[in-house]
C-alpha atoms as an extended CHARMM CRD file, in Angstrom:
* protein
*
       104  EXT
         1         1  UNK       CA              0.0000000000        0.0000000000        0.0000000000  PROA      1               0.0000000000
         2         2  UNK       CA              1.0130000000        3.4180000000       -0.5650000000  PROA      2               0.0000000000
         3         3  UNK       CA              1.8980000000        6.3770000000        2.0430000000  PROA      3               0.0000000000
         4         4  UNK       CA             -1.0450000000        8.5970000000        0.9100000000  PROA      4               0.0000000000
         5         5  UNK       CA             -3.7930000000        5.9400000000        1.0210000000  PROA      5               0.0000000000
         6         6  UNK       CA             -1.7660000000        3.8170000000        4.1230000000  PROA      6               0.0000000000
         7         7  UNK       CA             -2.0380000000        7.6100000000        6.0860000000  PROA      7               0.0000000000
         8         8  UNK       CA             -5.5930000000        8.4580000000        5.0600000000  PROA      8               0.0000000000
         9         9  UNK       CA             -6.5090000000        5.2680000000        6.2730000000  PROA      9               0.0000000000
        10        10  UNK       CA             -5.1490000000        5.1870000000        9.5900000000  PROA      10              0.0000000000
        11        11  UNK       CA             -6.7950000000        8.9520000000        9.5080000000  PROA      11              0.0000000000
        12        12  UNK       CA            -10.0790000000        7.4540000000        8.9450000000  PROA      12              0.0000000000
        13        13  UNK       CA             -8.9770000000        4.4510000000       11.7890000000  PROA      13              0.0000000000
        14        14  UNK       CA             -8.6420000000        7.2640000000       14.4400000000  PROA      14              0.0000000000
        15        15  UNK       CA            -11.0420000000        6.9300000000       17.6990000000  PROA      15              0.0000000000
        16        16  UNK       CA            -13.9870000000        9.2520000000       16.7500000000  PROA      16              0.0000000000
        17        17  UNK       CA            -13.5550000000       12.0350000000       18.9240000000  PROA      17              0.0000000000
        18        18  UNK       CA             -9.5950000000       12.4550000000       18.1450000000  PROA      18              0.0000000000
        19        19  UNK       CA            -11.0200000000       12.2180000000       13.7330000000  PROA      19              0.0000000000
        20        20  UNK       CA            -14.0180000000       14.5120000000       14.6360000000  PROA      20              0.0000000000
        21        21  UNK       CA            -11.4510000000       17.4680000000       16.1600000000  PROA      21              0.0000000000
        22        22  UNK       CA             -9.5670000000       17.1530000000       13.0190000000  PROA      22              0.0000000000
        23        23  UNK       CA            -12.7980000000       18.0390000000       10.8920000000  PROA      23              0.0000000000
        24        24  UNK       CA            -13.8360000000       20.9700000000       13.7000000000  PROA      24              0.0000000000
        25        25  UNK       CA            -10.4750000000       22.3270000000       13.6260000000  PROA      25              0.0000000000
        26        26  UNK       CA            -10.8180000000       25.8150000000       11.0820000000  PROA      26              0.0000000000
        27        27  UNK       CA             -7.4020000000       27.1900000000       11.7980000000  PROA      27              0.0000000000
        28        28  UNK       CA             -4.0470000000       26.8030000000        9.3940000000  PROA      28              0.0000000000
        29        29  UNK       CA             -3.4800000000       24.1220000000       11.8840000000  PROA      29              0.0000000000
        30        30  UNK       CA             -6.1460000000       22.1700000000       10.8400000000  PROA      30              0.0000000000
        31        31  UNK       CA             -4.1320000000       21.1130000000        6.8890000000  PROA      31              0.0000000000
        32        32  UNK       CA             -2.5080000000       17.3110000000        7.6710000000  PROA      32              0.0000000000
        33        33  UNK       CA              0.2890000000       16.7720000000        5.3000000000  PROA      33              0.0000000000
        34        34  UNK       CA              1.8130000000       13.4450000000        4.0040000000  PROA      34              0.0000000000
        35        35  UNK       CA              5.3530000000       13.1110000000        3.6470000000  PROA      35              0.0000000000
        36        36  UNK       CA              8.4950000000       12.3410000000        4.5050000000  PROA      36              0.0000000000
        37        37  UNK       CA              9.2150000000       15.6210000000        6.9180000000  PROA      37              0.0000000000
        38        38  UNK       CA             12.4660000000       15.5500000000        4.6910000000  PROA      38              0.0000000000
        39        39  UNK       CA             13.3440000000       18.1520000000        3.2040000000  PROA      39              0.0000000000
        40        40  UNK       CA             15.4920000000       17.7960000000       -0.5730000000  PROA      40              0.0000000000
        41        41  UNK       CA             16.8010000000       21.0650000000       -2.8590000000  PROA      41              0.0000000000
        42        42  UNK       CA             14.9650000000       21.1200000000       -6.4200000000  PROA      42              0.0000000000
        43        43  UNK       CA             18.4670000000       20.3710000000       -7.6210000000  PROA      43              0.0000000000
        44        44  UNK       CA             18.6040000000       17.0220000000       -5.9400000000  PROA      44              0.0000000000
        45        45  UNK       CA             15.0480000000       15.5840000000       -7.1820000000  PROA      45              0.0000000000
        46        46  UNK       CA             15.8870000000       16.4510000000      -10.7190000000  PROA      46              0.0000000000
        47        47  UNK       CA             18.7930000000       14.3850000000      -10.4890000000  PROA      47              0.0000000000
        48        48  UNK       CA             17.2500000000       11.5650000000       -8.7220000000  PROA      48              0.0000000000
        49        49  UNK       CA             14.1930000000       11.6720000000      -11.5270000000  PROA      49              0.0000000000
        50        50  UNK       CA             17.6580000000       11.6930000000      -13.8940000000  PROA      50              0.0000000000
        51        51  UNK       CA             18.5680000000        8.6060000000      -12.1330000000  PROA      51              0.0000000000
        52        52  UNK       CA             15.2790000000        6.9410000000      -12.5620000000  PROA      52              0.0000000000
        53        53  UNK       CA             14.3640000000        7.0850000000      -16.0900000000  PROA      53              0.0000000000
        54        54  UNK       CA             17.7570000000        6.6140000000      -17.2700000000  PROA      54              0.0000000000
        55        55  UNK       CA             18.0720000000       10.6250000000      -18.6880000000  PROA      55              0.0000000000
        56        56  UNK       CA             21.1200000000       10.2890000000      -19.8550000000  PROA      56              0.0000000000
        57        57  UNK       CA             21.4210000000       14.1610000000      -20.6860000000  PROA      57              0.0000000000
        58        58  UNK       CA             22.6490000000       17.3090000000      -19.0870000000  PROA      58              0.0000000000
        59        59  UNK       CA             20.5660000000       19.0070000000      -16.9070000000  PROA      59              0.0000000000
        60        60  UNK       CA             20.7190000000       23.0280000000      -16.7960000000  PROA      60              0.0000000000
        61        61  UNK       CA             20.4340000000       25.0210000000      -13.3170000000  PROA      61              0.0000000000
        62        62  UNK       CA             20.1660000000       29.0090000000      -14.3000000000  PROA      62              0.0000000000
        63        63  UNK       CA             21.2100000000       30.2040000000      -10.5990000000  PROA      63              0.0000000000
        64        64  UNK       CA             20.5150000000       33.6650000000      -11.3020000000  PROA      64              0.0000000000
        65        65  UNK       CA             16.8870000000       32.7200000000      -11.3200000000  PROA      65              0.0000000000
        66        66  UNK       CA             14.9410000000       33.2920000000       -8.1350000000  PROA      66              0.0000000000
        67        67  UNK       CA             14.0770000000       29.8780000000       -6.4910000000  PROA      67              0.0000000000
        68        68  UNK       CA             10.6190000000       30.2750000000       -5.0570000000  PROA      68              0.0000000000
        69        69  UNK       CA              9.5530000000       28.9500000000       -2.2210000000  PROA      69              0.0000000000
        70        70  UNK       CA             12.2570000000       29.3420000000        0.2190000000  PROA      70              0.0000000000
        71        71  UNK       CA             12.3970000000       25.7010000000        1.3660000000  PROA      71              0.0000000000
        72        72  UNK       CA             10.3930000000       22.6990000000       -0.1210000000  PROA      72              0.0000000000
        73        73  UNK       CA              9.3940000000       21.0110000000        2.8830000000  PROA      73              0.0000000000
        74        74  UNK       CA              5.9440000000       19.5500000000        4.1010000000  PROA      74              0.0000000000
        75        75  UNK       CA              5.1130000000       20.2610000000        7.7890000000  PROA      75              0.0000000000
        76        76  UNK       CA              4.3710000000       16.5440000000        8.9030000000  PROA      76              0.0000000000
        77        77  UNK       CA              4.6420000000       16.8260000000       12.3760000000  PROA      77              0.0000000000
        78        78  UNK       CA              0.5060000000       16.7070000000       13.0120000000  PROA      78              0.0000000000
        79        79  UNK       CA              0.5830000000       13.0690000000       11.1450000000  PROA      79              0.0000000000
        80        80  UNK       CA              3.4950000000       12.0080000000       13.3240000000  PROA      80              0.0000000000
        81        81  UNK       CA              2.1600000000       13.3900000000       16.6260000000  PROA      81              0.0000000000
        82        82  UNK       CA             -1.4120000000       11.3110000000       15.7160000000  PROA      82              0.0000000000
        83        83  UNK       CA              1.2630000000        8.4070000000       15.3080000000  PROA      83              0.0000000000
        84        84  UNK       CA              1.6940000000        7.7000000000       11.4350000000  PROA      84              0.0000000000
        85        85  UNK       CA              5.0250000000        7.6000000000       10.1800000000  PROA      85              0.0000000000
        86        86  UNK       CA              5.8540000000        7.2470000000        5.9880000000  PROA      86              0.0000000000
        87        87  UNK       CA              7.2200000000        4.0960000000        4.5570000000  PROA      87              0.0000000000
        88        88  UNK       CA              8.4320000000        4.4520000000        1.3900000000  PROA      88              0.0000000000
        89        89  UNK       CA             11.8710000000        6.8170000000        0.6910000000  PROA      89              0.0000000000
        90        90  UNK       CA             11.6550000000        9.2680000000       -2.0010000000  PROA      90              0.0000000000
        91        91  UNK       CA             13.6550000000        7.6180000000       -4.3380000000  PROA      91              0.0000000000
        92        92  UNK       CA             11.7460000000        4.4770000000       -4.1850000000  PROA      92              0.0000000000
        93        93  UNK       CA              8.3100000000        5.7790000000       -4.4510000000  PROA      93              0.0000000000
        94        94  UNK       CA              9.9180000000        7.7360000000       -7.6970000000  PROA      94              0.0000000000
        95        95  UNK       CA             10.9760000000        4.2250000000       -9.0960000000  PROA      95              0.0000000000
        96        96  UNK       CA              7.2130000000        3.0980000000       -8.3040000000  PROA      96              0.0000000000
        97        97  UNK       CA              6.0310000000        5.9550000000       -9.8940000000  PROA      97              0.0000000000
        98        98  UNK       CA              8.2520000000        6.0550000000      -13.0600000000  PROA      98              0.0000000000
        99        99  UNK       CA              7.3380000000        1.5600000000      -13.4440000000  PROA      99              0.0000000000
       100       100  UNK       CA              3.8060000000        2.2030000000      -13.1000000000  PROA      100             0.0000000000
       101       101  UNK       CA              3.9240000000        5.0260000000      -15.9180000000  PROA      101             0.0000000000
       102       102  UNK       CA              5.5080000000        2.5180000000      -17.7460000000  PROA      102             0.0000000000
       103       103  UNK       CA              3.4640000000        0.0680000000      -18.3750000000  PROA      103             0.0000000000
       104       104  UNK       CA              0.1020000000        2.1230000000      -18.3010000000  PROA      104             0.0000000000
């Protein structure tokens, strides 16, 4: 099973009252994110997609561009504190991800 589905289900496992404060909760606090909690530079994913499909070109990183969002990391500490931790590494759910393009 995947990390999003494995985590929505053990969201939807949660005694009532615990799942029903989720839903009540209106505040920025409220948003549960699924991840890792790790955080990886733009930079490093577009070489580990490289990796994956077997790109066997340059890539091309114009440094004088801005970057965007300062950091690229998902707040996951509301899934951990409820007790759900990820299973599958980045670079392993890319390899899953990149097969199951494949043969679709």
């Amino acid at each position: 099973m995947d990390d999003l589905a494995d985590a929505s289900i053990f969201l939807l496992n949660l005694p009532e009252d615990v799942f029903s404060s989720l839903l009540t909760d209106h505040s920025s606090q409220a948003l549960i994110n699924v991840g890792s909690g790790e955080e990886i530079s733009i930079k490093e994913l577009a070489l580990a997609i490289k990796g994956v499909v077997g790109f066997a070109g340059d890539l091309a990183f114009d440094a004088s561009k801005p970057d965007g969002t300062p950091r690229k990391l998902s707040d996951v500490s509301r899934l951990h504190g409820l007790g759900w931790k990820h299973e599958v590494r980045l670079i392993e759910g890319l390899r899953e991800t990149y097969q199951w393009y494949l043969v679709k």
